[in-house]
N, C-alpha and C positions, 0 to 999 in steps of 0.2 A: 504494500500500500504506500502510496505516495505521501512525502511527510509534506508538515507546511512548509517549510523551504525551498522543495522540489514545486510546488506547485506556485510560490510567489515568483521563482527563479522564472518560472512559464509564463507566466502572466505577462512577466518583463519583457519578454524573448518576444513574446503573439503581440504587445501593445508598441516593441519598437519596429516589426514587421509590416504592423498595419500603416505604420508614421510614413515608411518607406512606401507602401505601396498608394498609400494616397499622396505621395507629394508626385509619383511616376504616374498620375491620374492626371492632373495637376496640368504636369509637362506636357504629356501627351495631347489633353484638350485641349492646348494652346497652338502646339505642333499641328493639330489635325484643321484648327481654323484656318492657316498660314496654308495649308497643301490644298485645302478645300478652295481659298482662294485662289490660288497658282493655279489648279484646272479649270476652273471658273474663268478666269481671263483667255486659257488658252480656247476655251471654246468654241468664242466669234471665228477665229482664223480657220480652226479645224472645221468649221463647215463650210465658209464660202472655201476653202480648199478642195472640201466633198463636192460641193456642187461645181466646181468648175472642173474637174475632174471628170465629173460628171456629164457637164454640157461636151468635156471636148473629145470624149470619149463615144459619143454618139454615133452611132454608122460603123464603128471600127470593128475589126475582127481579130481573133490571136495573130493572123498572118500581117496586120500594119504594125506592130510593137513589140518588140520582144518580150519586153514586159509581162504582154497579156498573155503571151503563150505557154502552154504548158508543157515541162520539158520530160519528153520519157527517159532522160540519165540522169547520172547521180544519186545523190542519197539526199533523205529529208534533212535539213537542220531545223532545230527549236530555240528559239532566245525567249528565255525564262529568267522571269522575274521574280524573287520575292526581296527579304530585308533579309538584313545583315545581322542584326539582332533577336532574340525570342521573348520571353514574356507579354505574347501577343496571343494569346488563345491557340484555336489551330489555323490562324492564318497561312502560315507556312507550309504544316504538315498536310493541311487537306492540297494544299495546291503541288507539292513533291508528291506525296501516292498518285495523285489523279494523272502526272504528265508519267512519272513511273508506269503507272497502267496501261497508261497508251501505247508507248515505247517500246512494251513488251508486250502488249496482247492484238495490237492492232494493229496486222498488217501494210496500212498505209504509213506508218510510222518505222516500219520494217528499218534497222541500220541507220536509223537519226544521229546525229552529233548533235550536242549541245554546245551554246555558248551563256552563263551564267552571270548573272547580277543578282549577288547576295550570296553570305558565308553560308546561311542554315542548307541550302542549296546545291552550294559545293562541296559539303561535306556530307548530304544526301546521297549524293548520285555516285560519290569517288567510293565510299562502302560500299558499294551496287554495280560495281565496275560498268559502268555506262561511259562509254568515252565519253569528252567534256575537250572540246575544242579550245575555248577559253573562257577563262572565271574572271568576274570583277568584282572585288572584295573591299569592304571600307574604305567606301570612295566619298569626297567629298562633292555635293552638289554640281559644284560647276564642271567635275573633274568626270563624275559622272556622265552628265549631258555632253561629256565631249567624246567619251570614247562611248556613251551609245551612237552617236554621229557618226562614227567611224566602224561601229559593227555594222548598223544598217546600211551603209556605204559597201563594205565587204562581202554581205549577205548579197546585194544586188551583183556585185560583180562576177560572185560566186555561181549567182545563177544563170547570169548570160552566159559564164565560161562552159556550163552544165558539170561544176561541180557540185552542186546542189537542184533535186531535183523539185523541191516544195519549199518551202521557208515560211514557220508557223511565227507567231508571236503568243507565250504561256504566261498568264499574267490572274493578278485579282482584280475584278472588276468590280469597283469602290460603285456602288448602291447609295449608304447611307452607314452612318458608324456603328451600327448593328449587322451590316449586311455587306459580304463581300462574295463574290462570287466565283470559284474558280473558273478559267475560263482559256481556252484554245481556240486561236484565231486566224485564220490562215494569211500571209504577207505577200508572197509571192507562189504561183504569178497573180498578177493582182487582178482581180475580180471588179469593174467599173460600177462605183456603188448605183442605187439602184435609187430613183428619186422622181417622186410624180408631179409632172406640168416642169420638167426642167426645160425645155426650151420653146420657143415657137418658133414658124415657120419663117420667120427673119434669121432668128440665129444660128438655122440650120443652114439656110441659104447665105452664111457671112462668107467671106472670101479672106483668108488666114495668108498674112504676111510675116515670118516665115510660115512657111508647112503647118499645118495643124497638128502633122506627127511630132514634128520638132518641138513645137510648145508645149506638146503633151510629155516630151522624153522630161523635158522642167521641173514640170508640173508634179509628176510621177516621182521624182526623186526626193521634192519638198513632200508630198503626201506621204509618201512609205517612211520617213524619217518624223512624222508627223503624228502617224502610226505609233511609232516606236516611241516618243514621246510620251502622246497618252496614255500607254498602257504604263511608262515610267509615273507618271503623275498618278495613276489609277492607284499603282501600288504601293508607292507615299502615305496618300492619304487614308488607303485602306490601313495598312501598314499600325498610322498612329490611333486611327478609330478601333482598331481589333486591340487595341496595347487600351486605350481606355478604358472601354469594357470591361477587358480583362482584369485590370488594377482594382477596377469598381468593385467588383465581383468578387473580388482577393480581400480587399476592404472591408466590405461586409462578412464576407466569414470568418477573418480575423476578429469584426467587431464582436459576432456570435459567436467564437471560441473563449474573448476574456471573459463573456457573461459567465459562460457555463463555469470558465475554471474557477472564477470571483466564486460564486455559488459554493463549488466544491470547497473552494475553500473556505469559506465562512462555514462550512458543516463540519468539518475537517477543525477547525479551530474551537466550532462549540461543542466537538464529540471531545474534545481534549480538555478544554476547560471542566465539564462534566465527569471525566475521569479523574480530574483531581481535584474537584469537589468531592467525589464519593471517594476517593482514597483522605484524603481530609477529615470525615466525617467518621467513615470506617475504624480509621487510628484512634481521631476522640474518643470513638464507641470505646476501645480494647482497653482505654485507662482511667 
């Protein structure tokens, strides 16, 4: 049986626990405002990008773009996202099984390579011997967005070379800070999004100085890295909303572990005090 020492020692231990996990609550909801912004701005661009995309995309087939076509060699690549950090619920771990399962159960994923952004990730898949092309590991913001610019960059080259014969992007798709979504999205070759009343009969009939392929080859490079962007952004702020939650949640069970042990232990102290009352009384009785 646990004495009162052992369980004041607990109390201490559960109530500097809970300090820590609400001040990483704290961080988090600040963190998750600041990410929720930053996609929030990127928004505007990322659609008139879609729509133009869109418009100039019109009429074309796999055979005007390389881009659009799809290629029967090589092997898939996946650029997968999560953090770099844990005490985020299962943000991470649902989004590692789920591209895991693919990888190895789903034929079209048949000898994928990966390229990684985030430690929990890296250290997923290298126990799992899944090759792993290249890892990007505690990176800072700017340093981040600069070598996703140059993955997505590589990824495209890769696939006009037809060393790559798909290229997905594996990401959390940030919902709301309760809700993240795992999710597989395919990059290349790019699929012309699909968008109703996008042009009229004027803008079909425009006459395009250069090329309309040319302006699309532009276009196509800013969109797929654009891509790649928001699904960075997605996972930000998924990221610090799964970490809020989580703190929340840690928080309160901590607060309902000191109730219980306070309890125990006020019974624990008045089963003692009781004890040597009756040993008190007992002795008086004997003299």
């Amino acid at each position: 049986m646990a004495t009162l020492r052992d369980i004041k020692r607990r109390i201490t231990s559960v109530t500097n626990t809970q300090q820590i996990t609400s001040a990483m609550k704290m961080i988090s909801a600040a963190k998750l405002a600041r990410a929720q912004q930053a996609a929030h701005q990127a928004q505007p661009y990322a659609e008139k990008l879609r729509h133009m995309v869109t418009t100039m995309s019109q009429g074309l087939t796999s055979d005007d773009h390389p881009l659009l076509a799809a290629s029967g060699e090589g092997k898939p690549l996946v650029i997968l996202f999560v953090s770099d950090r844990g005490l985020c619920g299962g943000f991470n771990s649902n989004m590692n099984r789920m591209v895991h399962r693919k990888i190895t159960q789903d034929p079209e994923y048949a000898g994928a390579e990966m390229i990684i952004f985030g430690r929990t990730a890296n250290d997923f898949f290298r126990r799992r011997g899944v090759p792993i092309r290249e890892a990007h590991i505690q990176l800072r913001e700017a340093e981040r967005r600069e070598r996703l610019k140059g993955v997505i960059d590589g990824a495209i080259e890769g696939f006009l070379s037809g060393e790559f014969s798909r290229v997905y992007l594996a990401y959390n798709y940030f919902r709301n800070a309760v809700t993240q979504e795992p999710a597989i999205r395919p990059l290349l070759p790019v699929a012309p999004p699909v968008e109703e009343d996008t042009a009229d009969e004027d803008e079909r009939d425009t006459l395009f100085e250069p090329s309309r392929t040319e302006i699309l080859d532009t276009l196509l490079s800013r969109y797929l890295e654009n891509q790649g962007l928001l699904a960075h952004l997605n996972t930000e702020a998924g990221e610090h909303g799964a970490r809020m939650v989580a703190m929340e949640g840690a928080t309160k069970n901590a607060g309902e572990m000191i109730s219980r042990l306070t309890l125990q232990y006020n019974r624990a102290r008045q089963a003692a005090i009781t004890t040597e009352l009756t040993e008190i009384i007992s002795g008086a009785e004997s003299l």
